[in-house]
Phi, psi and omega in degrees: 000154159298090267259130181302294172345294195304316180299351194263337202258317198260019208308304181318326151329277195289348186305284218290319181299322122358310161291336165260007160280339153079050180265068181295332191301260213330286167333337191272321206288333196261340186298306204300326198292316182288339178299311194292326191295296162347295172257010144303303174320295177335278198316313194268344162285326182292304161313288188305332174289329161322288150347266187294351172294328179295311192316319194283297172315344169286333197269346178296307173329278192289351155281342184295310180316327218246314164286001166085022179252169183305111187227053182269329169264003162283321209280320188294292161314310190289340193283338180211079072013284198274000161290233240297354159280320195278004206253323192288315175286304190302330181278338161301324187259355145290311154327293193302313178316295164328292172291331169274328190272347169275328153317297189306334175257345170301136186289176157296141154264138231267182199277153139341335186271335180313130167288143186266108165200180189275320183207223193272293175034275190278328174325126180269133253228099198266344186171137155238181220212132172071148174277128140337083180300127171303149152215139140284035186187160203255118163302148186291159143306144184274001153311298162292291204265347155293359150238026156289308180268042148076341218277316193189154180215128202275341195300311192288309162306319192258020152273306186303307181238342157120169178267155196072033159244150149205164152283130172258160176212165185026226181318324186289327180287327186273019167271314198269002163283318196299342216270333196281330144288336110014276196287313183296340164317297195289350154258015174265322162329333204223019162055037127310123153268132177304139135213147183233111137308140178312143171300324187248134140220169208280173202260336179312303175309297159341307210263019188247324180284338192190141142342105154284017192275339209251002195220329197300317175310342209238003185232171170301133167247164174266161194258113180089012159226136160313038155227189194199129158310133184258140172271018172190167187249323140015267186291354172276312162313324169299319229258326170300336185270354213290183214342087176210149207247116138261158198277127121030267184307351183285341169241145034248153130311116176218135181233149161263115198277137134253139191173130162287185188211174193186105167246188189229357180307116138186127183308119178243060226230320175290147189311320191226079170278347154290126161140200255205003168258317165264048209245168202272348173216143184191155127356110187194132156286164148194141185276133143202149201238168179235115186216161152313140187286320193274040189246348206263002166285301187315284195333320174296326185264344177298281189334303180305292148353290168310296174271022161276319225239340178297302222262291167317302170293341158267029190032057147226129210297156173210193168219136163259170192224100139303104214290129175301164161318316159261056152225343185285344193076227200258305209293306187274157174267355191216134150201166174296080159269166190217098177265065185332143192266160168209116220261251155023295184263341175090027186226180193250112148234175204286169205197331174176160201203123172224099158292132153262112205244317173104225173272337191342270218287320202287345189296309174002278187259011190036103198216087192237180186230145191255143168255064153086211174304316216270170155250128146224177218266134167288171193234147190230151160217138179213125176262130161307126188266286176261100170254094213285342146322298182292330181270007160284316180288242220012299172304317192284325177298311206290286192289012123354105191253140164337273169320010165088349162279149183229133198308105177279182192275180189271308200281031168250031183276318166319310192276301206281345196135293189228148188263358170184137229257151170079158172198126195290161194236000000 
């Protein structure tokens, strides 16, 4: 969230970015938290002169008592005292309640690069990567055809577990292993530390990483418990720091998340709805760091990077996407898609999302670093390395053989074995 300091000193700041999100509620939202800020301080300096008045008036008492005088309107004054402290703390614990809950839903404020637009649309379009492979024969749904070669079976999975569950087999499960040792080689080489997070989290830690207005609809809660299925390995990782203080030299922190991930999110928009690009559980590597605020720009291109040089080596062509204003959501002030060709539909779809967040998640979760006497807040970003569903179907579109086989890239051959997967039965 944003630090009220900054909002009470940036109001014209969070205004005009609240205009390019074309966020009207939300402008509203910021006339009432200053009016209400306001008249929190008052109201908590006006308690406290309350305060010390009872302290005072007790010692007024006794001394009058003790000179043998009249302590009958003091006495009067002191009775109603703890009603106006007590009338003063509830409308103070109302105020705050006010004021955290419109922090907690005011967005980041984005970077100056953002493109101004209404939806993906409007998204900008920063660079592409690879030649589009040609075929001379109408590609398979990659779906159809990992159950033609025995690979998975989406029919048995939605007997089993409902649609947008499958079985992965054979080559295809040691395919989506190799792309998970793939990625984690190539960012532990760049002194990224593994971590596999816990799976559950509690809704507190939750609600410090992201809006949950913006994730909640799409996740598992476990039922009569105070957890939530985490849908990115993201959020736990952020989450792991939360109030906690580090030394200047300790950053950065980059960590790699392994973790399945589980949304209730799924689309059926696509061309091919049986198969492995919208589903309720998958697979994911993810980058993320902990830095200095004047460090997290590089970074943000570091992220980008990695999974430009991930993507590139498995040759399969792509685009970065600069996400527009009304499209980005709450959390980041920047982000990334890394869009991957899918051949099949004859389009670019996401593949990775690299965010910058900024102090956002850390103001949040108060997650600070010290600087010389002062404390301030680190800055987090985090990006998708692997989402090994979608880059399986890639792999299986992009890499599509007449006869129904599919090439792998080369640099998962080493891990898999083999230069190619299947054989029709």
């Amino acid at each position: 969230m944003l630090d009220i300091k900054f909002i009470r000193e940036n109001p014209q700041i969070v205004r005009k970015d609240l205009e390019k999100r074309n966020e009207k509620e939300k402008l509203e939202w910021l006339d009432d938290l200053l009016k209400s800020d306001v008249e929190y301080r008052k109201l908590l300096q006006e308690n406290q002169k309350l305060r010390q008045r009872r302290n005072e008036i007790t010692d007024e008492i006794n001394k009058l008592k003790k000179q043998g005088e009249d302590i009958k309107g003091k006495v009067q004054e002191a009775k109603k005292l703890p009603a106006k402290i007590k009338q003063s703390d509830e409308k103070i614990e109302e105020l705050k309640n006010k004021i955290e809950y419109y922090l907690m839903r005011l967005p980041n404020i984005l970077h100056e690069s953002v493109p101004v637009g209404k939806d993906a649309n409007d998204n900008a379009v920063v660079k592409q990567w690879g030649e589009k492979p040609k075929f001379n024969f109408e590609l398979k749904p990659h779906g159809e055809l990992l159950q033609e070669l025995g690979l998975a079976n989406f029919e048995k999975a939605a007997e089993v577990s409902g649609h947008g569950f499958y079985y992965l087999m054979g080559d295809i499960a040691r395919l989506e292993l190799s792309l998970v040792n793939f990625a984690v080689d190539f960012l532990g080489k760049k002194d990224y530390l593994l971590i596999q997070p816990p799976l559950m989290m509690r809704r507190k830690p939750y609600e410090g990483v992201t809006d949950l207005k913006d994730f909640e609809t799409m996740m598992y809660k476990v039922e009569d418990e105070d957890l939530l299925l985490i849908a990115t390995s993201e959020h736990p990782i952020a989450a792991m720091l939360m109030n906690e203080t580090f030394d200047e030299k300790q950053l950065p922190m980059k960590f790699i998340g392994l973790s399945p991930c589980f949304r209730k999110e799924l689309g059926s928009h696509s061309i091919d709805t049986r198969g492995l690009f919208r589903v309720h559980h998958f697979n994911k590597i993810e980058q993320f760091i902990f830095c200095k605020p004047e460090d997290s720009w590089k970074f943000h291109e570091e992220l980008l990077k990695n999974g430009e040089d991930i993507f590139q080596q498995l040759k399969l062509p792509y685009r970065v996407v600069n996400i527009c204003t009304g499209d980005i959501g709450t959390v980041a002030a920047k982000k990334y898609d890394i869009e991957a060709w899918f051949p099949r539909e004859n389009l670019y779809r996401e593949v990775i999302s690299c965010s910058n967040c900024t102090s956002y998640q850390a103001t949040r979760l108060n997650i600070k670093y010290r600087k010389g006497e002062e404390k301030e807040f680190m800055h987090t970003l985090n990006s998708t390395a692997i989402a090994t569903s979608r880059a399986i179907r890639a792999i299986v579109e992009n890499y599509q053989q007449k006869d129904g086989t599919i090439k792998i890239p080369q640099v998962l051959q080493k891990y898999m074995g083999k230069k190619v997967i299947g054989e029709i039965k």
